[in-house]
GUMARGU-493510 format. One record per residue: residue number from 1; y, x, z of N, C-alpha, C in turn. Coordinates in pm, 1 decimal, m for minus. Atoms other than C-alpha are relative to their C-alpha. Layout:
// residues N
   i      n_v      n_u      n_w     ca_v     ca_u     ca_w      c_v      c_u      c_w
 NUM        Y        X        Z        Y        X        Z        Y        X        Z
...
***
This chain:
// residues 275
   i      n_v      n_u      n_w     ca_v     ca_u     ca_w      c_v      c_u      c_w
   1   m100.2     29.8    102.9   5206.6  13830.2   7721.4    135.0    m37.4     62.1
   2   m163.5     15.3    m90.4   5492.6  13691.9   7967.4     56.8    113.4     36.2
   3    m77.9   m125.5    m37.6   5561.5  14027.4   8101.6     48.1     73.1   m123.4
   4    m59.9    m40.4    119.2   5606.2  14139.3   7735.3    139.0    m56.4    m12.0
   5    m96.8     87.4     96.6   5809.8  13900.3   7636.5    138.2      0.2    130.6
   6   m116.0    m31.6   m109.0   6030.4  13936.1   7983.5     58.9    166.5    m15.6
   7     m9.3   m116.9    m27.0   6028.6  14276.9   7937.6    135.2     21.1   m103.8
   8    m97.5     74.9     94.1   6191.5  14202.8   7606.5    144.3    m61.1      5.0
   9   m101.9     88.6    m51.1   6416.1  13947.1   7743.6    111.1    120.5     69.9
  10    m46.0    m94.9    m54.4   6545.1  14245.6   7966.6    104.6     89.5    m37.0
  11    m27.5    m59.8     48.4   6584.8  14467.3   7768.7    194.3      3.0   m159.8
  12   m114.3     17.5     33.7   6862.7  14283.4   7520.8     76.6    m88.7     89.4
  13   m141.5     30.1    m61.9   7030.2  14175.1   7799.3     50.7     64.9     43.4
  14    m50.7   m133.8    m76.0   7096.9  14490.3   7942.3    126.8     46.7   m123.6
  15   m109.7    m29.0    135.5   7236.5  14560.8   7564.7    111.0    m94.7    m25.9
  16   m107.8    115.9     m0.7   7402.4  14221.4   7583.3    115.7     15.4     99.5
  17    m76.4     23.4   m127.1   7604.6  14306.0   7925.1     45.1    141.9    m19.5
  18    m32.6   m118.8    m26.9   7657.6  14683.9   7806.3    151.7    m56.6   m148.1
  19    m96.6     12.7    143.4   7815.0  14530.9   7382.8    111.4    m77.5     87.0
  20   m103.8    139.1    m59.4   8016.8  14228.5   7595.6     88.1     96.5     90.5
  21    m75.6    m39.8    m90.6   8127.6  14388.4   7902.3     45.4    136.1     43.1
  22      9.3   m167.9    m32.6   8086.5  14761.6   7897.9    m22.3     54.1    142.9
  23     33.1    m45.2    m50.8   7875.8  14797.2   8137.5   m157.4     40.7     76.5
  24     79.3    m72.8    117.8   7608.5  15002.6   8063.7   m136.4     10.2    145.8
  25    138.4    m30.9    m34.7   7230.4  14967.7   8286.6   m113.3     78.9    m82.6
  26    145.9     14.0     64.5   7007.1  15065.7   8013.5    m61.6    110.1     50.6
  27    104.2   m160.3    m61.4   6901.5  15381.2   8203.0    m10.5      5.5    125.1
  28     27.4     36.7   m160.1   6881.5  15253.2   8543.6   m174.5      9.3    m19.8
  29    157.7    m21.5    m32.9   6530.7  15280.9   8677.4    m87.5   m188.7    m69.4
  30      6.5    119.5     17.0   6356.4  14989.0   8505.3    m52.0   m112.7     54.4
  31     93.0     88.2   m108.5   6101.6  14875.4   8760.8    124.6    m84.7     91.6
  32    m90.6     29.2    m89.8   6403.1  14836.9   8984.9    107.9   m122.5    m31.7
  33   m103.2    110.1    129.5   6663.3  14637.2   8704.3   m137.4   m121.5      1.5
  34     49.7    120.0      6.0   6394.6  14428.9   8644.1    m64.3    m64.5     93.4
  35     34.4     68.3   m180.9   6285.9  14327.0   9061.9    167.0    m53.9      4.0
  36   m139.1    128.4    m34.4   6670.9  14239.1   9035.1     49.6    m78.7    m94.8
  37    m68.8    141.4    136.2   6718.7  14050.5   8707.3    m79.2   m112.1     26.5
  38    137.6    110.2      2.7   6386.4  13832.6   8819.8     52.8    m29.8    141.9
  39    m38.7     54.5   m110.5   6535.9  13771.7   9139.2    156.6    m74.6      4.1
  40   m141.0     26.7     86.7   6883.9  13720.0   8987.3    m19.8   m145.2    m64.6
  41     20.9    103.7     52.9   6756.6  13433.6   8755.5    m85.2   m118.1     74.1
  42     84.6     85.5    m83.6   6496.6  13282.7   9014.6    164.4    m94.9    107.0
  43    m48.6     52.3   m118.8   6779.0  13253.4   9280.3    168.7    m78.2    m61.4
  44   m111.0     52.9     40.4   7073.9  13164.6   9014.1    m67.0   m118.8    m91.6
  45     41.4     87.8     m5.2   6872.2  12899.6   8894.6    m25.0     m8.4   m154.2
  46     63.3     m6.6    138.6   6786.0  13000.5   8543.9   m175.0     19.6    m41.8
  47    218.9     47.6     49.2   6416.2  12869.5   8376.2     m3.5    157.3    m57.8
  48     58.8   m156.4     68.4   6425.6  13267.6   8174.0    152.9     53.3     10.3
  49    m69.6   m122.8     14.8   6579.3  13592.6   8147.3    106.6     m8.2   m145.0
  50    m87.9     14.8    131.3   6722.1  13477.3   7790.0    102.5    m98.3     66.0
  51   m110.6    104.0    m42.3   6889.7  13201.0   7961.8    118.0     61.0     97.7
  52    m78.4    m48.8   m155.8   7048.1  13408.0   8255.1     64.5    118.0   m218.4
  53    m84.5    m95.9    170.1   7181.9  13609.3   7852.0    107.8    m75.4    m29.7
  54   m101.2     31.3    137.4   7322.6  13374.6   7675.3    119.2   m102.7    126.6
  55    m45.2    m36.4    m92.8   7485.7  13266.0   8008.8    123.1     91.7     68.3
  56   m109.6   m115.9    m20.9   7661.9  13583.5   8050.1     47.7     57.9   m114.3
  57    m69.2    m26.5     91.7   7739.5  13609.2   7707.4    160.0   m132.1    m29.4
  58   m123.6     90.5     30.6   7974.9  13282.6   7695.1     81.5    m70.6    129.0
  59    m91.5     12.6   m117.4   8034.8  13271.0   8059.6     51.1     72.2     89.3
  60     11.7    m76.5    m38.2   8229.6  13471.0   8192.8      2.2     21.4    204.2
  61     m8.7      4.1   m128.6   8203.7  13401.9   8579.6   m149.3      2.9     47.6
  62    134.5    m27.4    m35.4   7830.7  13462.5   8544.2    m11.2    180.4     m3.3
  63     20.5   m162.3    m18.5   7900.4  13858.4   8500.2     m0.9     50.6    131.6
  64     29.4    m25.2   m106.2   8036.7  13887.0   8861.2   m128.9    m14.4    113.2
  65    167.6     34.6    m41.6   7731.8  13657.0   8972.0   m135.7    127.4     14.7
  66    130.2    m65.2     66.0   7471.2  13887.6   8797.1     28.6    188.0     76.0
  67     13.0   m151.3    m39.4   7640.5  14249.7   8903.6    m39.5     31.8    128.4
  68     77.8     11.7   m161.0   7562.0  14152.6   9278.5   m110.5     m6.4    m13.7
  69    145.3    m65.6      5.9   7214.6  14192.5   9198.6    m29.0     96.6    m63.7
  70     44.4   m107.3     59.1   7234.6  14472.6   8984.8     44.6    111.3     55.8
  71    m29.4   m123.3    m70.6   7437.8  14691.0   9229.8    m38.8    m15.7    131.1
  72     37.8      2.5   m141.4   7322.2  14773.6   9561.8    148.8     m9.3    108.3
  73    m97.2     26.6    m91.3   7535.5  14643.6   9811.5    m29.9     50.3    182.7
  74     40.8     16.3   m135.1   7330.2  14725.5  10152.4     50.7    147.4     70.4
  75    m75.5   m152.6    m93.0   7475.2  15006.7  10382.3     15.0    m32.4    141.5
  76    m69.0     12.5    m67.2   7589.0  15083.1  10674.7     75.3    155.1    108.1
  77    m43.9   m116.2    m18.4   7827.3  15317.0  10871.4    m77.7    127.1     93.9
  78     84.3   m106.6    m98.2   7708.2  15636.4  10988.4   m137.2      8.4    m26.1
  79    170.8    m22.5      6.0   7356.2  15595.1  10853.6    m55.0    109.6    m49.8
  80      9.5   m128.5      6.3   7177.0  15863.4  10861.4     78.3     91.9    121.3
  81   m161.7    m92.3    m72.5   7405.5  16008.2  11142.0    m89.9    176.8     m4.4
  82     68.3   m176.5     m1.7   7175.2  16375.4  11105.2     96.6     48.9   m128.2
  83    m50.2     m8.1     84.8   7347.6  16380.1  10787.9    175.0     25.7    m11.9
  84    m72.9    m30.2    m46.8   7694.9  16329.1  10937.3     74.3    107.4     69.8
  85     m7.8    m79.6   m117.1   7665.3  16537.5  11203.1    m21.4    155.4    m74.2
  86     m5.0   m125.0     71.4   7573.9  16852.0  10945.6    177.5     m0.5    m47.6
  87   m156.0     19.9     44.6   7920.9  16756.5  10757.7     79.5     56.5    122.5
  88    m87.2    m38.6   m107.9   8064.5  16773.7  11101.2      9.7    154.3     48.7
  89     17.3   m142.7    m19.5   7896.2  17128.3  11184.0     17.3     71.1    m64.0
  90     15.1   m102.7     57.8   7821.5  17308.4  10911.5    102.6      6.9   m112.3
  91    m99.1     m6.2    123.8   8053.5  17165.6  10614.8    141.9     10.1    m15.1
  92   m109.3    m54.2    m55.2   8372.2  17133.0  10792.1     72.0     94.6     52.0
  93   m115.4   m132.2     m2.7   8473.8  17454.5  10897.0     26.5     47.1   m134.5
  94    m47.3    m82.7    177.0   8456.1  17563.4  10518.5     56.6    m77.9    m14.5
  95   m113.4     71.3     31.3   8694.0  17297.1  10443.4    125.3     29.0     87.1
  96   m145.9    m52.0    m93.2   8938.0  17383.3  10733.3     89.2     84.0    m98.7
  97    m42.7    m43.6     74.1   9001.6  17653.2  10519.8    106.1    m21.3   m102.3
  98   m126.2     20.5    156.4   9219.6  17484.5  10206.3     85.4    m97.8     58.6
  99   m102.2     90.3    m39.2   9548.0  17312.4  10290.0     29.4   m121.6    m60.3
 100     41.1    157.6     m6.5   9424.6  17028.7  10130.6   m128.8    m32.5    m60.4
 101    171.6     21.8     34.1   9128.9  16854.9  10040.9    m11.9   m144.6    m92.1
 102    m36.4    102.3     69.4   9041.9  16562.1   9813.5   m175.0    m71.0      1.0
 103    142.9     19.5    m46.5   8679.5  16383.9   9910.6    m28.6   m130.9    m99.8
 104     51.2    149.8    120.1   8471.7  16148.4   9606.6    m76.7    m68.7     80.9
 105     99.7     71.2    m26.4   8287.1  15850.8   9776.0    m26.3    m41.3   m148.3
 106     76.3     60.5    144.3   8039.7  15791.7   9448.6    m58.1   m102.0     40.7
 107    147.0    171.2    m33.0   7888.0  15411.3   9436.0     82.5    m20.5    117.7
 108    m36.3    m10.0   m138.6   8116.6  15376.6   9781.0    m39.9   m155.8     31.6
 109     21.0    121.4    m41.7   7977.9  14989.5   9790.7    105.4    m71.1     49.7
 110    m70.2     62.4    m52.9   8136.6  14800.9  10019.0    108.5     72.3    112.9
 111    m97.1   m100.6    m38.6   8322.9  15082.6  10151.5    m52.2     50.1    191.1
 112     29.1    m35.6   m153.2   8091.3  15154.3  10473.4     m5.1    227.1     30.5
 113    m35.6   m127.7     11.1   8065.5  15542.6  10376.0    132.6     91.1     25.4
 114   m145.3    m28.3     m0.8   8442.1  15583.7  10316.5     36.6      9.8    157.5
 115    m11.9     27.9    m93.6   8491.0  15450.1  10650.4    m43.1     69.4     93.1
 116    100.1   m115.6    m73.6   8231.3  15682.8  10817.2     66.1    163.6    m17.1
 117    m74.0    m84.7     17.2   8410.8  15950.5  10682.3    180.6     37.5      8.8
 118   m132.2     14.0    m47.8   8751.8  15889.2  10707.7     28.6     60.5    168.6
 119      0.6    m34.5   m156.7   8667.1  15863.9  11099.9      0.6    143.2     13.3
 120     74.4    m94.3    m13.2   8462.2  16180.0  11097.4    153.6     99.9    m73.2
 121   m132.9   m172.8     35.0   8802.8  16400.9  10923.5     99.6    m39.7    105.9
 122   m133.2     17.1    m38.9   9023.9  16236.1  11121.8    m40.8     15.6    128.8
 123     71.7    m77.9   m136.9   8759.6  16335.4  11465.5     22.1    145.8    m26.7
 124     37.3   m139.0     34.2   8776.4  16663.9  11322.7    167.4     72.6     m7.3
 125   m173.9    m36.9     m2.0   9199.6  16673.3  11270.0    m13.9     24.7   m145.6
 126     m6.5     m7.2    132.4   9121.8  16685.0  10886.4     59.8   m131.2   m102.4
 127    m10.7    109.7     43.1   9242.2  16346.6  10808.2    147.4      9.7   m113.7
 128   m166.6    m28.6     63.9   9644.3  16391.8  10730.4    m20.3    105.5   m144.8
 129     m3.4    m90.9    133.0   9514.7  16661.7  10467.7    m93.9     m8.3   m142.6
 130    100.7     16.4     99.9   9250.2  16487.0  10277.5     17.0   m120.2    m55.7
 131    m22.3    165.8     48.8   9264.2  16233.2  10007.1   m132.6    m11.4    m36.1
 132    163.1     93.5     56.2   8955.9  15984.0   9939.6     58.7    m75.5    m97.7
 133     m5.1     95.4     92.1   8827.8  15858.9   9633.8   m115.3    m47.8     12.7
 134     92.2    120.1    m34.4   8635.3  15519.2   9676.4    m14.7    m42.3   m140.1
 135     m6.6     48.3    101.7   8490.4  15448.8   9351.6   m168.4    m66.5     m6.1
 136    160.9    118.8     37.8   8214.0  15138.6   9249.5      8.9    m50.2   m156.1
 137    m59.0     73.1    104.0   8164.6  14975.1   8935.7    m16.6   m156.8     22.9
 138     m8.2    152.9     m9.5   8155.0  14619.0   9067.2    109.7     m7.7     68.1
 139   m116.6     m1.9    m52.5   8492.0  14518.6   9148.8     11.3    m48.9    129.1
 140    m27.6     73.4   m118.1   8406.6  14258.6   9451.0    m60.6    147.6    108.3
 141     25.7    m71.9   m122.1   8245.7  14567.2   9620.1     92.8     75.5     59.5
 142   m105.3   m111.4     27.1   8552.1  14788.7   9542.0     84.4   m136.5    112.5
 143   m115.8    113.1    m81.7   8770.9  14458.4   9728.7    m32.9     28.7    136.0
 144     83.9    m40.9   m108.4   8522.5  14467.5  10019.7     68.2    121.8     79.2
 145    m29.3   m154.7    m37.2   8586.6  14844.0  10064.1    156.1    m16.9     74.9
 146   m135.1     m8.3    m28.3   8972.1  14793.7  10028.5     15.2    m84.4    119.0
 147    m68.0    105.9   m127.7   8983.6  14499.3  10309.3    m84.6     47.1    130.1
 148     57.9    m56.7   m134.9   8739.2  14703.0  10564.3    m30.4    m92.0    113.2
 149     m5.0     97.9   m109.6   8620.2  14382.7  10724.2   m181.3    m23.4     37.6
 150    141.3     19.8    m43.8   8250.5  14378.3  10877.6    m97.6   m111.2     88.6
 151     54.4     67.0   m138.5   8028.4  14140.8  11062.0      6.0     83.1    147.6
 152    m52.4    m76.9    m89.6   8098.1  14199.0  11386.3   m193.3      4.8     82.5
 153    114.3    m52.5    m26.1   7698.3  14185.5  11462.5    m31.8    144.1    m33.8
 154     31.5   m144.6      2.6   7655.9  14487.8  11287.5     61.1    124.7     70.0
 155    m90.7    m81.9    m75.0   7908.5  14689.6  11482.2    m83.3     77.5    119.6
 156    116.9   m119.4   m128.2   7635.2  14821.9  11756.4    m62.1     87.3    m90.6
 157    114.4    m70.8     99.2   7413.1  14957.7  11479.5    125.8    124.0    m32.0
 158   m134.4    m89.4     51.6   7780.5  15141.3  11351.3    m10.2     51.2     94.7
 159    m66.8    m73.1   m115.5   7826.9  15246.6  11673.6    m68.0    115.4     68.0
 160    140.8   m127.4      4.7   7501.4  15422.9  11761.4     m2.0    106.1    m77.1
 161      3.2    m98.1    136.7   7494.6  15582.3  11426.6    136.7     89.6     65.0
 162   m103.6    m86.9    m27.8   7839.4  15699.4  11529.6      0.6    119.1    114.2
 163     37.1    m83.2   m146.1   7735.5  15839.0  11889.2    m77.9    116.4    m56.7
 164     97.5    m62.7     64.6   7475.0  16001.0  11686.9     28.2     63.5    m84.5
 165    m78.7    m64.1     45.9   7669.1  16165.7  11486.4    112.7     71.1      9.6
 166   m104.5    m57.3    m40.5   7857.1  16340.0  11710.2    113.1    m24.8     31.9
 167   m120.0     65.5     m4.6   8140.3  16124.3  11739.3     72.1     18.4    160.5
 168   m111.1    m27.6   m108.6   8439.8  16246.9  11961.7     85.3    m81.6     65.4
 169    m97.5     40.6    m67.3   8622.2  15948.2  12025.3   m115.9   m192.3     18.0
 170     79.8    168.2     49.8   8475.3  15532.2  12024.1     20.0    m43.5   m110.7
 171     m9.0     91.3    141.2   8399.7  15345.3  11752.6    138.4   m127.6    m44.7
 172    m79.7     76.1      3.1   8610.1  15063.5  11899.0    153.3      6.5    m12.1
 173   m117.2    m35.4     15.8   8910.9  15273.7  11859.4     48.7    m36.6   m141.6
 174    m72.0     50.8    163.7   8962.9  15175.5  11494.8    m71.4   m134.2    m83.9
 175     m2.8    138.5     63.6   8885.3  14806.3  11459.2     26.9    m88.9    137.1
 176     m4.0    100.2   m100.8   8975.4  14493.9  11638.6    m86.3   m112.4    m66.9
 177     79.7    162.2    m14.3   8749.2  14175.4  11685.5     76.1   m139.6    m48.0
 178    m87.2    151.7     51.0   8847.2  13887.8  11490.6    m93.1   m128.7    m24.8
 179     36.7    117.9     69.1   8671.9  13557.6  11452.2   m187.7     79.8    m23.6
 180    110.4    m56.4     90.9   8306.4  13742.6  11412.2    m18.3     74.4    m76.9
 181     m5.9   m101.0     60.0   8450.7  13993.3  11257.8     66.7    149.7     45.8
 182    m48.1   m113.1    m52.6   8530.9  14359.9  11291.9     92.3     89.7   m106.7
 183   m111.9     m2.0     64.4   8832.0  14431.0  11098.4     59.6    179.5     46.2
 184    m88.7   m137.9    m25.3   8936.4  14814.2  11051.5    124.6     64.4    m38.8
 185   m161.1    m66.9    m15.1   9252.8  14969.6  11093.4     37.8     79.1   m132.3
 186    m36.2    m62.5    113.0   9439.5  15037.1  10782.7     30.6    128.6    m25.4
 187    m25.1   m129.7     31.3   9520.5  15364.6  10860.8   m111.2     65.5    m56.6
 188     86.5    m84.7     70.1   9201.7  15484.0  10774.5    m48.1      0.9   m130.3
 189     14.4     15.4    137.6   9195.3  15377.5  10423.6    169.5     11.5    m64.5
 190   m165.0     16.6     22.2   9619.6  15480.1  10425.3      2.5    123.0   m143.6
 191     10.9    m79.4    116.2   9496.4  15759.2  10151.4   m107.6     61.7    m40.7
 192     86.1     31.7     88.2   9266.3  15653.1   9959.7     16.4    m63.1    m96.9
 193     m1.3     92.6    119.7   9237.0  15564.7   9624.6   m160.5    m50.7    m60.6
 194     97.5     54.0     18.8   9041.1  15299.2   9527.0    m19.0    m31.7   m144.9
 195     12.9     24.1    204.7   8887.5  15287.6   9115.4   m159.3    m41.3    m12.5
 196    149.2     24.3    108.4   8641.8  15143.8   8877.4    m23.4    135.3    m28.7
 197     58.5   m104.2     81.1   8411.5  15459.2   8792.9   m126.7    m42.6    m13.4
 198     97.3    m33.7     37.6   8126.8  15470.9   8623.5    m63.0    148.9    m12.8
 199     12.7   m143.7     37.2   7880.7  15740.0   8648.1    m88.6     23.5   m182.7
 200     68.9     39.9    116.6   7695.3  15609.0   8344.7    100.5     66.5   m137.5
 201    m78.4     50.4    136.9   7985.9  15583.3   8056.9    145.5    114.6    115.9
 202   m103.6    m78.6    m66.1   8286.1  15794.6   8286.9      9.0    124.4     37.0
 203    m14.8   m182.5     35.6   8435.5  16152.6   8285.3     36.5     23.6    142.4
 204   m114.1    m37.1   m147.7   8579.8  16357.4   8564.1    127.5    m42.4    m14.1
 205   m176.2    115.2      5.8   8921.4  16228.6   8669.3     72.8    101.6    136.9
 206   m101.9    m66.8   m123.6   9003.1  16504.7   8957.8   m114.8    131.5     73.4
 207     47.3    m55.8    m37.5   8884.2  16829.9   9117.7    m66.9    m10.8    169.7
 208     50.2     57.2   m150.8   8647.2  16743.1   9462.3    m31.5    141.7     62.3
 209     62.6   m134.6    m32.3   8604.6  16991.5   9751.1   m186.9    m97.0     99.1
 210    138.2     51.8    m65.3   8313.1  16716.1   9855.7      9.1   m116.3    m86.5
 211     57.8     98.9    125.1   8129.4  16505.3   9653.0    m97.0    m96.0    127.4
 212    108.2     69.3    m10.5   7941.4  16223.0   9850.4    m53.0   m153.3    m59.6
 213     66.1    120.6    120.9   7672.5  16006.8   9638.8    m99.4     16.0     35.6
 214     83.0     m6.9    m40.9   7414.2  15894.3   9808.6   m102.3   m140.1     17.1
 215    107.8    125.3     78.1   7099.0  15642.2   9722.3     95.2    m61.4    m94.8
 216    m36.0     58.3    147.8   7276.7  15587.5   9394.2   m101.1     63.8    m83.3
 217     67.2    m59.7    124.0   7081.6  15827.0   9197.3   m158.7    m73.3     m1.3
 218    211.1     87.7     20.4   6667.0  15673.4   9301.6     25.1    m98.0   m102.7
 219      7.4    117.0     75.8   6820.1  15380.3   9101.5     14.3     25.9   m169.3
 220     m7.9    m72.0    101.3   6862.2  15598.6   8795.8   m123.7     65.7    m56.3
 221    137.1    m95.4     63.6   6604.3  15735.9   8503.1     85.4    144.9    m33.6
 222     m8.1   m154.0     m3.4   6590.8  16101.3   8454.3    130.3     47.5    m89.3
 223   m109.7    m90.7     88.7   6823.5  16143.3   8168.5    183.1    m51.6     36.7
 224   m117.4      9.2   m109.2   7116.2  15950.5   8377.5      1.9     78.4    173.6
 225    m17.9   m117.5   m149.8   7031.8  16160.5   8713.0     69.6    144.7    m92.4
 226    m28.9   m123.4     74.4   7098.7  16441.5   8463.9    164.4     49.7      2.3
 227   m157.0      5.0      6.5   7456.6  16322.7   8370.8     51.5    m26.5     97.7
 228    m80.1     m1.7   m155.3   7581.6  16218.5   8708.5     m3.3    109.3     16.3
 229      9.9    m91.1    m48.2   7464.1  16531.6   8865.7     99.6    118.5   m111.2
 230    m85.9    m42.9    115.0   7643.7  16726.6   8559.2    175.0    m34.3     13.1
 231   m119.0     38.8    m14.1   7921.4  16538.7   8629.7     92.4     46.9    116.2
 232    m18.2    m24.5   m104.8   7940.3  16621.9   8973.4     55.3    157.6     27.2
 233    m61.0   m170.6    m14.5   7923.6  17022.5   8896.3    144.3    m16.8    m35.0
 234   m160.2     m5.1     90.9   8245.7  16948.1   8657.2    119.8    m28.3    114.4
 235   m125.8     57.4   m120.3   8432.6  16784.3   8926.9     13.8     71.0    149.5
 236    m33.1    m73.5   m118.3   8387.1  17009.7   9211.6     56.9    125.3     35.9
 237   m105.8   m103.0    m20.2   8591.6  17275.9   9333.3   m102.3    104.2     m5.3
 238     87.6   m100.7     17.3   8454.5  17640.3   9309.4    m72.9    m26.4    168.0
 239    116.2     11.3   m185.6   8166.5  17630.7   9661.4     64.9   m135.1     28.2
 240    m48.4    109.5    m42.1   8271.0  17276.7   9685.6   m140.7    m95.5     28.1
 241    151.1     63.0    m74.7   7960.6  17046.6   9860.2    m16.5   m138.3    m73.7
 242     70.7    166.6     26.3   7734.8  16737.4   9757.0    m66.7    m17.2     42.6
 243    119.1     68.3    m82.0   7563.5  16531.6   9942.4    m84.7   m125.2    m74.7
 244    101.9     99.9     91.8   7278.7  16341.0   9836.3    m57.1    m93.3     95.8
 245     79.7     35.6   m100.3   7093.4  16062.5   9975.3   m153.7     52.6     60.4
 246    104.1    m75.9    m68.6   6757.5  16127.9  10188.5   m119.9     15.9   m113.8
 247    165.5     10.1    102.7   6501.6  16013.6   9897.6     70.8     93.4   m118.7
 248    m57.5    m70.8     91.2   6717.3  16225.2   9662.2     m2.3    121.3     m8.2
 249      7.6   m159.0      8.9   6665.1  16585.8   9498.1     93.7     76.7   m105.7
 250     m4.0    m45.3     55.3   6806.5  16793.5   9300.5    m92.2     99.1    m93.0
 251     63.7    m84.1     24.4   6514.4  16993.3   9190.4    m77.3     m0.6   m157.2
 252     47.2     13.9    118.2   6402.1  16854.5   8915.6     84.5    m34.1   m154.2
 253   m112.4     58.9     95.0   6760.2  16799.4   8707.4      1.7    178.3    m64.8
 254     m5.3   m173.1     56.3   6870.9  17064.1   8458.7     62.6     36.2     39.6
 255   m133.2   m112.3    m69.6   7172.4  17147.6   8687.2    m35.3     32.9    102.3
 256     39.3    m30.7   m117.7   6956.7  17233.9   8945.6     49.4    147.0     38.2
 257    m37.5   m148.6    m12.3   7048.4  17585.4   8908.2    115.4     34.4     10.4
 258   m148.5     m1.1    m17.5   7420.5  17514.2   8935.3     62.7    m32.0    175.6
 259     21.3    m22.7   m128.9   7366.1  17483.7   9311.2    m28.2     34.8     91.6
 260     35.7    m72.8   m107.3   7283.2  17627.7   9640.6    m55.2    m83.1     90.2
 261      1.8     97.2    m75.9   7132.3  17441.9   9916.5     65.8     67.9    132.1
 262    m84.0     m2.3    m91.0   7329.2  17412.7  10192.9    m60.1     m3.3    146.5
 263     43.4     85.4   m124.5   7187.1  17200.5  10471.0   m167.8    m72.6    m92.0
 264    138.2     97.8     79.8   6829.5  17096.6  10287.5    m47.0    m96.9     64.1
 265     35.0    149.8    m74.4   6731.2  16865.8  10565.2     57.8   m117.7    m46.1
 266    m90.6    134.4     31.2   7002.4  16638.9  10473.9     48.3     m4.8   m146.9
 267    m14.3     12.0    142.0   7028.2  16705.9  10126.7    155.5     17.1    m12.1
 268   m177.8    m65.4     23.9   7369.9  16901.7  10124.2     15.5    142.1    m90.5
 269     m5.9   m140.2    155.7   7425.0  17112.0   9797.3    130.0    106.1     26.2
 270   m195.1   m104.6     13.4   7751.9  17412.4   9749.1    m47.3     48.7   m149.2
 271     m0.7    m29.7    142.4   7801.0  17450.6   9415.3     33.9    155.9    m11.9
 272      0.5   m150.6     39.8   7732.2  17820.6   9277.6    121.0     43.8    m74.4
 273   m112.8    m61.7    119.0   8024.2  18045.0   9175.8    m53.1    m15.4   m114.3
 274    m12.9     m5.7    143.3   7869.1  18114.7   8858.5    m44.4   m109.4    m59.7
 275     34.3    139.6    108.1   7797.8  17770.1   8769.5     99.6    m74.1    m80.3
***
């Protein structure tokens, strides 16, 4: 009966945090929403799930609280570097091609992707011709992103990944050591724009010749993998690429057929002329 009645609880708060704030879980994966609303209320110090509600209905400094457990914040640069390192081989010379380019980080977190990529056009001499868009819907992650400041522990793990990904120049070339921290060089976020998007409730906003969105979708039920991915055809240039994360498919969406695979190891799509 408790798991009912939590389940419950859940369920209009998801509706409570979509009517209040507009912003819209109810089709997130639910096993997943509800391992972080029960960890959310355990560790913010609420007795129930109604209480962690009415909470974020009349306070509003409990919304930021609550979206740090409902968005994934964990990353880091270069992960995956097999994944990179295709971009570097196989996806980049077809971009050489257009005299300019315009690249979506989807979900970009705390902006460790952006960053990974930025490097990687600007190893490649593609940098000066490509604009990034860094888009989250939690704003402190979107801040994060914009101030490019890292523990400076993690910086070996970055750095590997980077070696490992083919990387032409050092890592340490674009941050300096501050205080425990590893602070990166503004140029590489000098054009980029940074926005609230939703893939939930939000339209296209610009034509991409690369789409990367990756472990956002596992956290999604079927009929939101649907619309992202949908979204994604709309916004990409004719043969323009998406990358997915590793646990991620396309195979089972209805726009599966609006794609090509590219690189399948790494889950790298090219969108079909006739799609």
């Amino acid at each position: 009966m408790r798991d009912v009645i939590e389940d419950i609880e859940i369920q209009l708060l998801l509706e409570a945090l979509f009517q209040r704030y507009h912003y819209d879980f109810r089709h997130y994966a639910r096993a997943s929403v509800k391992r972080r609303l029960v960890q959310a209320r355990q560790q913010l110090g609420f007795t129930t799930i109604s209480a962690m509600q009415e909470a974020l209905l009349h306070d509003a400094e409990t919304l930021p609280r609550l979206l740090n457990y409902l968005t994934v914040q964990v990353s880091e640069m270069f992960r995956d570097p097999s994944y990179f390192k295709a971009l570097r081989e196989k996806v980049l010379p077809h971009l050489r091609t257009y005299p300019s380019l315009k690249v979506w980080i989807a979900g970009c977190s705390n902006g460790e992707e952006l960053y990974s990529l930025s490097i990687l056009f600007r190893e490649e001499g593609l940098d000066q011709r490509t604009l990034f868009y860094a888009t989250d819907i939690n704003p402190a992650a979107l801040r994060a992103a914009e101030a490019g400041v890292y523990p400076l522990d993690q910086v070996r793990k970055f750095t590997e990944n980077h070696q490992k990904s083919g990387g032409k120049t050092s890592l340490s070339d674009y941050y300096v050591a501050d205080y425990g921290r590893a602070v990166f060089d503004k140029s590489l976020r000098a054009k980029t724009v940074f926005s609230d998007h939703s893939l939930v409730t939000d339209a296209v906003f610009a034509e991409m010749h690369l789409i990367s969105c990756r472990n956002v979708l596992i956290y999604f039920d079927r009929a939101l993998q649907d619309r992202a991915i949908g979204l994604f055809r709309d916004s990409l240039a004719r043969q323009g690429f998406l990358g997915l994360g590793s646990k991620e498919s396309l195979r089972f969406t209805k726009h599966a057929a609006s794609f090509a695979p590219f690189v399948p190891a790494e889950k790298i799509f090219q969108r079909r002329e006739a799609a």
